[in-house]
C-alpha positions in Angstrom: 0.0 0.0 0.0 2.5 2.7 1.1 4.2 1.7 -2.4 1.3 2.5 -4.7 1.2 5.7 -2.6 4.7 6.4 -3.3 4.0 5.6 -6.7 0.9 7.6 -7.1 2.9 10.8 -5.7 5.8 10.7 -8.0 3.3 10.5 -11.0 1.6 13.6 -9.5 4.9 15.1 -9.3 5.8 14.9 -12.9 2.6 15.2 -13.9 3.1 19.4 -12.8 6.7 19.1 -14.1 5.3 18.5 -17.3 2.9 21.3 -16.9 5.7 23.4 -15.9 7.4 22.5 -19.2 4.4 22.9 -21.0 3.2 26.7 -19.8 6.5 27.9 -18.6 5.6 28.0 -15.4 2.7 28.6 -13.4 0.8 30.6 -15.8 -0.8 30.5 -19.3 -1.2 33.5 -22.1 -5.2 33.6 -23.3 -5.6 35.9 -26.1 -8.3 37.2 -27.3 -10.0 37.1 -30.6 -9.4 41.0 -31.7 -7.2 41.9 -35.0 -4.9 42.8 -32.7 -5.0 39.8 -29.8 -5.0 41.2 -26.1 -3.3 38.8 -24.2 -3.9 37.6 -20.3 -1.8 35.8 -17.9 -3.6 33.9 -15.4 -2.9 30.9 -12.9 -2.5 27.2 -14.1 -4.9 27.4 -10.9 -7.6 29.8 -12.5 -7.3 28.1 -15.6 -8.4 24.6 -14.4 -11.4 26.0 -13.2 -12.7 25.9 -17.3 -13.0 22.8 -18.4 -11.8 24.0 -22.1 -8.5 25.0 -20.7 -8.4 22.7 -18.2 -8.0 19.5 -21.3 -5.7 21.5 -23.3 -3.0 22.0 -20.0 -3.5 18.4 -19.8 -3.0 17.6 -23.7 0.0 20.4 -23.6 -1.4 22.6 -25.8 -1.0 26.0 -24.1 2.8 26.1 -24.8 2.9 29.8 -26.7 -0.7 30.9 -25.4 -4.3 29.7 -25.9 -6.1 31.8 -29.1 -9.4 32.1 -27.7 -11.1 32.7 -31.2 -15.0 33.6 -29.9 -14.0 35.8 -27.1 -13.1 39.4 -27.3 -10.9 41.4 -24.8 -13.3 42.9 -22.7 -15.3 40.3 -22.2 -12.1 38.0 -21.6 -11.0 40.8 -19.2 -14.2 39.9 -17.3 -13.6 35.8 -17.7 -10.1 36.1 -16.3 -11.4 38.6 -13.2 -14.1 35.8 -12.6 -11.1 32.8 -12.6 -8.5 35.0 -10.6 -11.3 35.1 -8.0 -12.5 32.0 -8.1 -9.0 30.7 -7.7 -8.2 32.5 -4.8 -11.4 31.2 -2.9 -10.3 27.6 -3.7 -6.9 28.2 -2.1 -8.5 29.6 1.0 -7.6 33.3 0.2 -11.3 34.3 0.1 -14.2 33.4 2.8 -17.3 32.4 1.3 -19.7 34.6 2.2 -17.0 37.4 1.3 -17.1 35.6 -1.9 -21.0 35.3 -2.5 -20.7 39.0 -2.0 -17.9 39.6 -4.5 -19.9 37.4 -7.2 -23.5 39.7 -6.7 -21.3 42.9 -7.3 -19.1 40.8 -10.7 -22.9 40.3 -12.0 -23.8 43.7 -11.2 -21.1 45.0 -13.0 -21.8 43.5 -16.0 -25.6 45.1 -16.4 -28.4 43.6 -18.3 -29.1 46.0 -20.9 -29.0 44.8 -24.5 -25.2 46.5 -25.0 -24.0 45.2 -21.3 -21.9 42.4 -21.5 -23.3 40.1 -19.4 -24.6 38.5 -22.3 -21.5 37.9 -23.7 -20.0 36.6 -20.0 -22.7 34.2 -20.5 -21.5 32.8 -24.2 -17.7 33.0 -23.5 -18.9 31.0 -19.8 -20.2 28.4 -21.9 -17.8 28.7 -24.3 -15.2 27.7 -22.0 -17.1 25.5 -19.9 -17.0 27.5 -17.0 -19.8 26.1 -14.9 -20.2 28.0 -12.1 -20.5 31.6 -14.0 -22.5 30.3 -16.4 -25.3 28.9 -14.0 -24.8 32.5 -12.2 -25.2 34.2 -15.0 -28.5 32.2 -16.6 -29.7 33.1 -13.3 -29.4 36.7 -13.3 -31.1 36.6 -16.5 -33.6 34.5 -15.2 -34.0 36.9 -12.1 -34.4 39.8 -14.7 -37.0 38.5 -16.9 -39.2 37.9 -13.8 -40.0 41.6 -13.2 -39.9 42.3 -16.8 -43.2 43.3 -19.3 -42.8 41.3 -22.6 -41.9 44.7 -24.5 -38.5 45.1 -21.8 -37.7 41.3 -22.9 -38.0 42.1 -26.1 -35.6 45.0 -25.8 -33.3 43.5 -23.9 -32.7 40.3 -26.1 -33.5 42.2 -29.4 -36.5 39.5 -30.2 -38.5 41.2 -32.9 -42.2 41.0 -32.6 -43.4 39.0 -35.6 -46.8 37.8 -34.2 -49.9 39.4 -36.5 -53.2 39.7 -34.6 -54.6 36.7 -35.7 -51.4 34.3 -34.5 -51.5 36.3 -30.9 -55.3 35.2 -30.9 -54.5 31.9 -32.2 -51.4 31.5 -29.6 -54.2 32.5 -26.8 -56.7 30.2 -27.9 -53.9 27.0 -27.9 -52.2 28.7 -24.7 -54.4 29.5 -22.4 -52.7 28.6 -19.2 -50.1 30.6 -19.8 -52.0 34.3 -19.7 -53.7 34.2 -16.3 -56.0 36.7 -15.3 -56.9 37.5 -11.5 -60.9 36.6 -11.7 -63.1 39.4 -11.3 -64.2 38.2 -7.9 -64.7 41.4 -6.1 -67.5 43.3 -7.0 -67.5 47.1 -7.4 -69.7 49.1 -4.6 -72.9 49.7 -7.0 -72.6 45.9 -7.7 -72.5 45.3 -4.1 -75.5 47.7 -3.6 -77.3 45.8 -6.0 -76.3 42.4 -4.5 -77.5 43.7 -1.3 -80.6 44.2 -2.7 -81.8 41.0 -4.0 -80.7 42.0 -7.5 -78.1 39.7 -8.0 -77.5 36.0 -7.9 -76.5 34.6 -4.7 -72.5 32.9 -4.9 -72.2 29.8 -3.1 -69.2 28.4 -2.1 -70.1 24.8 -2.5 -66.4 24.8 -4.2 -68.1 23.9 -7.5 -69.4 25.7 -10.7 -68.0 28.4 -12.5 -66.8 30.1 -9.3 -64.0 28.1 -9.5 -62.4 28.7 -12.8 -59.3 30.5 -13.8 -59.6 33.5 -16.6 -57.3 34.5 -18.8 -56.8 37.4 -21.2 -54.0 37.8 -23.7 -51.6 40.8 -22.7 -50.8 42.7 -25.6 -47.1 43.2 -25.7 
């Protein structure tokens, strides 16, 4: 047993020689995909947190830098801020909390607007198979549509509205659970008046009837 441990360490230990060879140290040069490529050093640490970069330091194909061909420089900037961080949490440098604190103002900082680049955060996350910022950022957009009308959706992910009349009524008709609309339940005061005096048909909550059912209305965009 202690043997295969030795055994097991010394293959660990050339295992980062050869990474050493590889990179040229502890670092790696990502550049980005501009005519003229920006280039960023960052950890063999930071790195391993993508899974892209994380097979080619394996495969020894950083030697000379990585050409990162669908990422531009400021949005790279961003990826490597998000890594350097990230690293430094794994190695202890960073509490937690102080670190769920550091990622809410890193999403903040990257807005939500149609020319922000959270967006493209999001595509060079997935890109390079960074899992954690990608789920964070799917979830700020998530947060965002919540408290958005469909026009601000629209906006903000430049979706065109395409939809003649007749579709919207169509797409209504086909989904109906999807446009609720609270029930008119409460009557207004000349209703109630009216109610009061016989005029109106007595409700019943026998938990049956039409009482019961949901309405819906289409909400024009």
């Amino acid at each position: 047993m202690a043997a295969d441990g030795e055994k097991g360490a010394v293959a660990a230990a050339t295992e980062k020689e050869k990474e050493k060879e590889v990179t040229g140290g502890r670092t790696i040069t990502l550049k980005s995909n501009d005519e003229k490529p920006v280039e960023f050093e960052i950890s063999l640490e930071a790195a391993r947190l993508s899974g892209l970069l994380s097979q080619m330091i394996k495969s020894g194909s950083t030697a000379g830098g990585v050409r990162l061909t669908e990422i531009a420089a400021a949005t790279l900037q961003k990826v490597v801020e998000y890594l350097n961080k990230h690293a430094e949490a794994g190695n202890g440098a960073v509490r937690a909390e102080d670190l769920k604190k550091w990622d809410a103002a890193f999403l903040d900082s990257l807005g939500g607007g149609r020319d922000d680049p959270l967006f493209d955060v999001i595509l060079a996350a997935n890109y390079l198979d960074i899992d954690g910022l990608l789920d964070a950022g799917c979830k700020r957009i998530a947060d965002m549509m919540k408290v958005k009308t469909t026009e601000e959706i629209r906006d903000t992910f430049n979706i065109p509205d395409d939809f003649t009349p007749e579709e919207k009524v169509e797409m209504r008709r086909q989904h109906a659970w999807a446009f609720p609309k609270t029930r008119h339940s409460a009557a207004s005061p000349s209703e109630d008046d009216d109610d009061d005096d016989g005029g109106g048909e007595e409700d019943n909550d026998d938990g049956g009837g039409d009482d019961d059912e949901m309405e819906y209305e289409w909400v024009e965009p």
